[in-house]
C-alpha positions as CSV (number, residue, x, y, z in Angstrom):
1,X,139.9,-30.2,88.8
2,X,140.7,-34.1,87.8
3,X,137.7,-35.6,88.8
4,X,140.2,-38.9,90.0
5,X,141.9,-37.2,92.3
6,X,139.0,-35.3,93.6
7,X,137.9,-38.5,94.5
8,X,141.0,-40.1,95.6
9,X,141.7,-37.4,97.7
10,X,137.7,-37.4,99.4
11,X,138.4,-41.5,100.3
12,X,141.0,-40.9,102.2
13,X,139.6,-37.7,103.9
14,X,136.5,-39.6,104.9
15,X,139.3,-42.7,106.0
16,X,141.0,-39.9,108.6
17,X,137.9,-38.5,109.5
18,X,137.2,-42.9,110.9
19,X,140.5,-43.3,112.2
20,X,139.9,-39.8,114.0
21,X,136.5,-40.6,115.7
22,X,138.0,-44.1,116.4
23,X,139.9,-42.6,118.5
24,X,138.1,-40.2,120.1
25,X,135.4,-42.3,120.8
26,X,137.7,-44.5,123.0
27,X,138.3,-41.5,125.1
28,X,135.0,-40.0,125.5
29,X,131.6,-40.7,124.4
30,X,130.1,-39.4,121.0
31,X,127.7,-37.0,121.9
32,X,130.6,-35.0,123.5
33,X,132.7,-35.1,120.3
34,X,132.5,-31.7,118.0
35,X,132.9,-31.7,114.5
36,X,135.8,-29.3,114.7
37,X,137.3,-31.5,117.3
38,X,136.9,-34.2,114.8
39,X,138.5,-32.1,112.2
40,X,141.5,-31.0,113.4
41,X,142.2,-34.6,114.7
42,X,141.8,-35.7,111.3
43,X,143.6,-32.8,109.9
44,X,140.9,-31.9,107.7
45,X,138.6,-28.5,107.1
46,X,135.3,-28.6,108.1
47,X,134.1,-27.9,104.3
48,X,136.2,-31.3,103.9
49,X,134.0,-32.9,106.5
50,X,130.5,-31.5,105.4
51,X,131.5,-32.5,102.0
52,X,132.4,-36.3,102.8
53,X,130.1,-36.9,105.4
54,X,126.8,-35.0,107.5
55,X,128.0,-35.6,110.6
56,X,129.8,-37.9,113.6
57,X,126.3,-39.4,114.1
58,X,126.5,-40.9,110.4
59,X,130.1,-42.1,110.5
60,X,129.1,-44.1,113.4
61,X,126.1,-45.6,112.1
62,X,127.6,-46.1,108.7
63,X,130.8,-48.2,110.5
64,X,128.1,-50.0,112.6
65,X,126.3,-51.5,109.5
66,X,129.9,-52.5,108.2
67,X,129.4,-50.1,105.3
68,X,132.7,-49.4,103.5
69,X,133.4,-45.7,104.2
C-alpha cells in the first residue's frame, strides 16, 4: 500500500476519532465513553482506532497539552 495515503488516510481517522469524542464528551463524561461507542461515531473500525491511537484516555490528554493530533 502507498505509504502517502496510508498516512493521509490515518490523519484524518485520528481527526474523526477528535471530533467524535468532542462530542461525546459534551454529553457525558469520559470514563462512560467506550471505544466502540467512539468508533462508530467516528465511523471508523476499532483496528483503525487501536492503530491511530491507545485509547479515549490518550486523545484527551494529548488535546489537553495542545498537541496536534
Amino acid at each position: 500500500m502507498d505509504e502517502r495515503r496510508l498516512s493521509r488516510t490515518n490523519i484524518l481517522a485520528k481527526e474523526y476519532i477528535v471530533s467524535a469524542l468532542l462530542l461525546l464528551v459534551s454529553q457525558k463524561p469520559l470514563s462512560k465513553i467506550t471505544v466502540s461507542e467512539l468508533c462508530q461515531k467516528a465511523g471508523v473500525s476499532r483496528m483503525t482506532f487501536y492503530k491511530v491511537k491507545q485509547s479515549t484516555t490518550s486523545i484527551k490528554r494529548a488535546k489537553a497539552k495542545g498537541e496536534c493530533y
